[in-house]
C-alpha positions as CSV (number, residue, x, y, z in Angstrom):
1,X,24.2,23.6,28.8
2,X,23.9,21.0,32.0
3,X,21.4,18.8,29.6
4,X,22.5,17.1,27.3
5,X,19.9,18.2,24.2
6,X,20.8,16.9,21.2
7,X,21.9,13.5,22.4
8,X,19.1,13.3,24.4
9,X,16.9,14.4,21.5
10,X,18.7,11.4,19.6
11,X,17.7,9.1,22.5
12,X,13.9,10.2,22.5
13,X,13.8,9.9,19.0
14,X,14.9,6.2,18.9
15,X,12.4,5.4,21.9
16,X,9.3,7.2,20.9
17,X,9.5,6.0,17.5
18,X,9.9,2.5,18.1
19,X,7.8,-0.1,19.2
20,X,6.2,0.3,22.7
21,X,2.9,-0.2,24.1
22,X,1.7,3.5,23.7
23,X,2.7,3.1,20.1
24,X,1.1,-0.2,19.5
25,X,-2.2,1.7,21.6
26,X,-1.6,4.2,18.9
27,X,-1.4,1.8,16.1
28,X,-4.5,0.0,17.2
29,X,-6.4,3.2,17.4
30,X,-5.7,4.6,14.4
31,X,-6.5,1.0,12.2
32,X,-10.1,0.8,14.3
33,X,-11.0,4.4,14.3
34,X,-9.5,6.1,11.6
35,X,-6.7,9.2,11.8
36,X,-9.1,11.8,12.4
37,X,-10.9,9.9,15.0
38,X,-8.3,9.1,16.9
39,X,-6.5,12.6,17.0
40,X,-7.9,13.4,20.6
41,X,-6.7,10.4,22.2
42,X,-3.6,10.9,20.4
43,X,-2.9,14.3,21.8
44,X,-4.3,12.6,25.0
45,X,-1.2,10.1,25.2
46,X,1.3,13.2,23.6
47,X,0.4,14.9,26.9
48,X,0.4,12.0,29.7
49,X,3.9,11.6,29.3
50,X,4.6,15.4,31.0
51,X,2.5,14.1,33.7
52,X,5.3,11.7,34.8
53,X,8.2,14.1,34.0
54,X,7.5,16.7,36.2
55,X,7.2,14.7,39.1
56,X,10.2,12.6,38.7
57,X,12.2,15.6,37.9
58,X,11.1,17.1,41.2
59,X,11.9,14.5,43.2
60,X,10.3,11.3,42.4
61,X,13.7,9.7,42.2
62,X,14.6,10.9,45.8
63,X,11.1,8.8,46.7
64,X,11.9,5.7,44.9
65,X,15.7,5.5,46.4
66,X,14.1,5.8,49.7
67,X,10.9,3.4,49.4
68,X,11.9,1.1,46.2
69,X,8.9,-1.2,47.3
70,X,6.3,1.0,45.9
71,X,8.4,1.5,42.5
72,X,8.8,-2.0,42.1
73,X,5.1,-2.8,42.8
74,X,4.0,0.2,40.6
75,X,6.0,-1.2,37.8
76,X,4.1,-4.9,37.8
77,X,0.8,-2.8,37.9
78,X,2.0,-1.2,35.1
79,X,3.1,-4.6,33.3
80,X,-0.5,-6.0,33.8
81,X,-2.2,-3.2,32.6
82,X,-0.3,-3.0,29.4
83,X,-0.4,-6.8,29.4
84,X,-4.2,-6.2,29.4
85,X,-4.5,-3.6,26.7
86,X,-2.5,-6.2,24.7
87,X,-5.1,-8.7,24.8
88,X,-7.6,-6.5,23.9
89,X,-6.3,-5.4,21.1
90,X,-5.3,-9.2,20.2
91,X,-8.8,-9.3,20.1
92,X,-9.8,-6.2,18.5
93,X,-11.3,-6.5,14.6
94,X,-11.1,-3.5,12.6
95,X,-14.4,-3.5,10.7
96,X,-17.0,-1.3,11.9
97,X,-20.0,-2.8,13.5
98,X,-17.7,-5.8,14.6
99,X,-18.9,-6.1,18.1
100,X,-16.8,-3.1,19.4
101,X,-17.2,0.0,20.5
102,X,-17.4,2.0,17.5
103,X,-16.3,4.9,19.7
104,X,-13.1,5.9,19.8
105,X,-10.9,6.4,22.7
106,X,-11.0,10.0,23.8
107,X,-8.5,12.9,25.2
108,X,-8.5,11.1,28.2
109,X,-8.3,7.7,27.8
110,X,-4.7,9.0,26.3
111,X,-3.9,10.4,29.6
112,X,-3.7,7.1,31.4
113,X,-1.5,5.2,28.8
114,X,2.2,6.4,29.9
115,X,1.4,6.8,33.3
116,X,0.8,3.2,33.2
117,X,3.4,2.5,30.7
118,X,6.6,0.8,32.4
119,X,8.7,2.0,28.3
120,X,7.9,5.7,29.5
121,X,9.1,5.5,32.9
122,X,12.1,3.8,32.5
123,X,12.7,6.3,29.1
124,X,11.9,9.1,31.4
125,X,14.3,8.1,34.0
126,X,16.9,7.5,31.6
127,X,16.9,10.5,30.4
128,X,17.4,12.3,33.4
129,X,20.2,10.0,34.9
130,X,22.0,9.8,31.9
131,X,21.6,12.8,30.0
132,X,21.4,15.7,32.5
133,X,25.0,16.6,34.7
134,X,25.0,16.8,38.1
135,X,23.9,20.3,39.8
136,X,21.7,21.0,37.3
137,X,18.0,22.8,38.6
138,X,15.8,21.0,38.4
139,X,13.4,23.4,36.9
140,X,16.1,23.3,33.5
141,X,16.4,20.0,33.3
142,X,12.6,19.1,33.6
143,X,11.4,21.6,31.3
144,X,14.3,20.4,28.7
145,X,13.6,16.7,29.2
146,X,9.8,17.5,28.6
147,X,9.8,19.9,25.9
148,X,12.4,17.0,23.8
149,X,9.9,14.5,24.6
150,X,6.8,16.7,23.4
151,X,8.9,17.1,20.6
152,X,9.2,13.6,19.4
153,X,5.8,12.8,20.4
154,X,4.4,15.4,17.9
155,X,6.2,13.6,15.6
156,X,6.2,9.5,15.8
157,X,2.8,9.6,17.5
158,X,0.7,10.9,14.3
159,X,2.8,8.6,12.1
160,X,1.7,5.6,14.3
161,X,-1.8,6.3,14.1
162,X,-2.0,6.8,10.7
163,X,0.0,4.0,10.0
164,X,-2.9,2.1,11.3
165,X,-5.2,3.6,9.5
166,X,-3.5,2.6,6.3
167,X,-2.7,-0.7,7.4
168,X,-6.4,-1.1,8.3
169,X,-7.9,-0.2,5.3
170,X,-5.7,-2.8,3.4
171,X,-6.5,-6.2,6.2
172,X,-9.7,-5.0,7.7
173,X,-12.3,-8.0,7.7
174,X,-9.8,-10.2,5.9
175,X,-8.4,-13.6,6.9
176,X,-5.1,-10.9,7.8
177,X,-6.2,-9.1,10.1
178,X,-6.5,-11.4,13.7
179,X,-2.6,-12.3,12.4
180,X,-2.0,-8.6,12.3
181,X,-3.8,-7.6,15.6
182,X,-2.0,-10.8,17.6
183,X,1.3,-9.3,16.2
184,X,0.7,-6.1,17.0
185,X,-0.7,-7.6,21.3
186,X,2.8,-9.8,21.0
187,X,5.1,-6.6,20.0
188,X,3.3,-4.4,23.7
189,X,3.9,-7.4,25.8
190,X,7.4,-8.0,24.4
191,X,8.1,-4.3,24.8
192,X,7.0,-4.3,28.6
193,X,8.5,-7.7,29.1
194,X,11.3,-6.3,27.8
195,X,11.7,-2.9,30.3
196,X,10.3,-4.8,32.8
197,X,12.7,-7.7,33.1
């Protein structure tokens, strides 16, 4: 096999299932909407990261060797958005009627959120310059990168979410829960501080 799978699907375990900013989006979800709510943007998120693997693993590398400027500018946009989404969930309170939306972020709201994730990109391209041998077609090695990813998404991604639901129902409208959703806005940014820099 010219991918690596099963220590790539190690890899992609230990990155989808750990903090992140589309985890901690996830998280956030799931503790102001509820599980069932938040399933579409779930599946939303699941399915924005294949919108990045294809791409790089037809040639988006090629691109970024030959104009790094626009990678390394894309990557700060990327920053700031997740930077943003931090502080609005730093400011999120999970109580209904608590001055937010009370509608929940939808199918494709989840699309944008690894696009714009700096953790995904630099997971993506990991995964593909470290786990796939040279020669390989790039048709194989795109599929198999993406269909490991989809894999661990199906799996960590739920548990997020409803790990904020349960957390929620135990902090919602008590003195806990601003600490809780400032933890969970520190955690993104150190997690895109952290790929970033």
């Amino acid at each position: 096999m010219s991918v690596a799978v099963i220590s790539f699907s190690v890899f992609a375990a230990s990155q989808v299932g750990t903090p992140g900013p589309a985890n901690m989006a996830l998280l956030a979800t799931g503790a102001r909407f509820g599980f069932r709510a938040a399933l579409p943007f779930v599946a939303g998120v699941a399915l924005g990261k294949q919108l990045i693997i294809w791409p790089i693993g037809f040639g988006l590398m090629e691109l970024a060797e030959a104009v790094p400027e626009v990678f390394v500018a894309l990557k700060w946009i990327s920053a700031a958005y997740i930077c943003w989404l931090a502080w609005k969930v730093a400011n999120l309170r999970l109580a209904p009627g608590s001055g937010e939306s009370d509608h929940p972020p939808g199918f494709s709201a989840g699309l944008l959120v690894h696009p714009l994730n700096p953790k995904a990109w630099a997971m993506i391209v990991a995964g593909f310059t470290n786990f796939v041998t040279p020669a390989t077609p790039a048709l194989q090695a795109t599929a198999t990168i993406a269909i490991c990813l989809l894999a661990a998404q199906a799996v960590f991604h739920p548990i997020w979410t409803y790990a904020g639901d349960r957390i929620a129902r135990t902090v919602a409208g008590k003195p806990e829960e601003i600490h809780l959703m400032r933890t969970l806005a520190a955690l993104t940014v150190a997690s895109v501080l952290y790929v970033v820099l």
